[in-house]
LUMTORNU-990780 format. One record per residue: residue in three letters; x, y, z of N, C-alpha, C in turn. Coordinates in steps of 0.05 Angstrom, whole numbers, plus 5000, padded with zeros to 4 digits. Layout:
BEGIN
ALAXYZXYZXYZ/...
// end
This chain:
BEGIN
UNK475964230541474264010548475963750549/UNK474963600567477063290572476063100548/UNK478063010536477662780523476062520540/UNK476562520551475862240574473562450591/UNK471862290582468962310605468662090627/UNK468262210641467661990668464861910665/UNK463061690676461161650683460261520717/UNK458261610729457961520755455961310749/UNK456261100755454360910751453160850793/UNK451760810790448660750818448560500807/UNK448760280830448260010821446959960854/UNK444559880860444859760887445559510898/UNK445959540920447759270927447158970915/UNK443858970922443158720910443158680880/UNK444358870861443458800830444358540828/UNK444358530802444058200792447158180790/UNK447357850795451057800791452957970777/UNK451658010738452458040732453958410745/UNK452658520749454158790761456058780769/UNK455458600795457058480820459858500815/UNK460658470792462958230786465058550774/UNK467358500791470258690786470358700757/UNK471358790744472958760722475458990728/UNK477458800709480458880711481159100696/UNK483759260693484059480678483459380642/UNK485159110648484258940615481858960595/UNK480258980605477158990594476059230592/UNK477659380595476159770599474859750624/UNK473859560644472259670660473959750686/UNK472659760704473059970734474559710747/UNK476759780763478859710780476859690798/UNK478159490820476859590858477759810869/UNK480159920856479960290866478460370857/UNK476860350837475460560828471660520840/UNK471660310856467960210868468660330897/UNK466660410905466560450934463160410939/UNK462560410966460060410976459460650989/UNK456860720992455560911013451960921013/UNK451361061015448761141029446561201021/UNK444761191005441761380990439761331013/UNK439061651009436261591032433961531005/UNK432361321017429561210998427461361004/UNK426761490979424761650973422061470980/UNK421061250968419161130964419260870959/UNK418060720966418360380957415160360956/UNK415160260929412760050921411859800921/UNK410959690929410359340930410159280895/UNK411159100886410359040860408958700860/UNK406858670849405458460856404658280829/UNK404658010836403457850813401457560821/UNK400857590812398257310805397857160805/UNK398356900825397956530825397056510835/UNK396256300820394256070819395355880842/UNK393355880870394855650886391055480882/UNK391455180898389755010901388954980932/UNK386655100936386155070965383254960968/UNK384854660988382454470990381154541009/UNK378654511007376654511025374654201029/UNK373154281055372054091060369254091053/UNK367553891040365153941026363053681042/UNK360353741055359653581072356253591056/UNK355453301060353153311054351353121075/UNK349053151071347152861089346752661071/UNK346652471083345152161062343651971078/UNK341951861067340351731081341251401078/UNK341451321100342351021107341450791108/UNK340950641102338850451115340650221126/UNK339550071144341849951161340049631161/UNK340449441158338749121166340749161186/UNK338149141214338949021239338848761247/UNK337648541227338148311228336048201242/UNK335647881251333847881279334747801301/UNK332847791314334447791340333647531348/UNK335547501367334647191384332447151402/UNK331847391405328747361429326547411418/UNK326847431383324447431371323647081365/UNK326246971358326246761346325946541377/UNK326846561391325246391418323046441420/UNK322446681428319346751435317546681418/UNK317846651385316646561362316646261365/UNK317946161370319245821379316745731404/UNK316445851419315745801444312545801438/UNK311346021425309146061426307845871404/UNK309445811375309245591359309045391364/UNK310645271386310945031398308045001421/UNK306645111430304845151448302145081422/UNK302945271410300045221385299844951383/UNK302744841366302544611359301644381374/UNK302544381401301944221416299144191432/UNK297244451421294244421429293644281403/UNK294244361382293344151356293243951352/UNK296143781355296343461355294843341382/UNK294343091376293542751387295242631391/UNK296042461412297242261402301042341391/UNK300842061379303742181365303642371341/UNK301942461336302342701313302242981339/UNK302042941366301243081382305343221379/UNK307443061379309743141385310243191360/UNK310143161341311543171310308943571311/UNK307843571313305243791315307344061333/UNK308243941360309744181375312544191366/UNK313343991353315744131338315744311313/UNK313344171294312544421271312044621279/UNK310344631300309544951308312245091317/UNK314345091334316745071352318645231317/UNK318345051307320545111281318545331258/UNK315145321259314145511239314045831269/UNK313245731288313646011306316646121306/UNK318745931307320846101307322046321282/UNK321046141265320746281234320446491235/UNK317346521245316046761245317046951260/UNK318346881281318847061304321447191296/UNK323147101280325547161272325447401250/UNK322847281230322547471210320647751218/UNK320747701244318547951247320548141272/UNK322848041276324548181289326348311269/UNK326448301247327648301223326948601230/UNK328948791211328049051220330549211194/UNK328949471187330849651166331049961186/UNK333449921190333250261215334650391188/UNK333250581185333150881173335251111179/UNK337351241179338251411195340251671174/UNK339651931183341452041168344852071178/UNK345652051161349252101166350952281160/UNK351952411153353552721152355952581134/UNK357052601114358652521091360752671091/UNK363552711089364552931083367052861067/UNK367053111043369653001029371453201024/UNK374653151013375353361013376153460983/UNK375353670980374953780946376954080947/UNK377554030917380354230900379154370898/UNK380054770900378754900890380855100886/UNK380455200863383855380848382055580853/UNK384655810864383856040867386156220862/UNK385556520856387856730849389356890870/UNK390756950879392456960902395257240899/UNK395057510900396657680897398857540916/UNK401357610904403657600928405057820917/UNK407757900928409258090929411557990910/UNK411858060893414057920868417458110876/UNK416758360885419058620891418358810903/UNK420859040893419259360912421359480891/UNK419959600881420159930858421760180871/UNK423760170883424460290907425760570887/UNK424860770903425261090883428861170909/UNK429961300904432661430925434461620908/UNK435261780931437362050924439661980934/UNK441462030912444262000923445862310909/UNK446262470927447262710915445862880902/UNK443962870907441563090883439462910863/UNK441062680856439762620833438462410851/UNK435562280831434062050839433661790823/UNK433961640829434261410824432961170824/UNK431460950811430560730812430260490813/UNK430160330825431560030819429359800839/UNK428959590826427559390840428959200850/UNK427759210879429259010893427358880908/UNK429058640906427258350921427058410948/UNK427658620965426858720993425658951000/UNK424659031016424359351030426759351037/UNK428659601033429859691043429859931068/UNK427159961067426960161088427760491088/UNK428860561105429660891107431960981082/UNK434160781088436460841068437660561053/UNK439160581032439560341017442560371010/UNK443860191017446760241008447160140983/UNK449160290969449260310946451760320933/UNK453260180911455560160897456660340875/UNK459260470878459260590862461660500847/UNK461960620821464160560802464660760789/UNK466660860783467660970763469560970743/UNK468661010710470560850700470461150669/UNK471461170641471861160620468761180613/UNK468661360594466161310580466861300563/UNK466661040531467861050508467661250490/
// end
């Protein structure tokens, strides 16, 4: 039996830095003679999924009722003027006859102004825009299953790899 056991280590390409990284004969680990690359066909890939919270605004609309002063108008307040001023001036004599069609002139315009006076009513459509948190799957990895030589293998990776996945190998000392 050999004193010295070998081990095959399966790393795929994307593992995390730390894999990544050579080590020298110094450290016990594996030389760059001793890594090579090649081939696993992928058995299966799984979506692996997790859970946020995003904020998606929407738009929120209501009716309200308005009321609007249209103010008066100027053809209330002449035409009030005109017809006041006519009263007045069948009323007075004399010199109260002119002081008479200007009161009427200034109480008809009054009137005519305040009766053009007006409250318009109207509905209006409101709209605002409102937060609403909601839960949201996304795809966090893929659980990816592969054969390299007989045996099968597992590893999550931040992609689909699809049909086949290339893969790193090392060989080194097993303590």
């Amino acid at each position: 039996m050999r004193r010295i056991l070998l081990s095959l280590l399966i790393v795929a390409a994307t593992a995390a830095p730390a894999f990544a990284q050579d080590r020298g004969y110094g450290d016990g680990g594996p030389s760059q003679d001793n890594i090579h690359y090649a081939w696993a066909d992928v058995l299966r890939v799984d979506p692996v999924y997790d859970v946020v919270q995003v904020d998606r605004p929407r738009e929120r609309c209501y009716e309200r009722r308005v009321v609007r002063d249209t103010g008066g108008s100027t053809a209330g307040t002449l035409l009030g003027a005109v017809i006041g001023g006519a009263l007045g001036h069948q009323v007075g004599h004399g010199r109260g006859n002119t002081a008479a069609t200007i009161g009427g002139a200034v109480i008809g315009g009054a009137i005519g102004n305040n009766a053009s006076n007006g409250q318009q009513v109207e509905n209006q459509t409101r709209c605002e825009q409102v937060g609403q948190v909601g839960e949201q799957r996304r795809i966090a990895g893929y659980d990816v299953e592969y054969r390299y030589r007989g045996d099968v293998y597992v590893s999550r990776l931040n992609y689909d790899p699809g049909e086949r996945l290339r893969i790193r190998i090392s060989v080194a000392p097993a303590d």
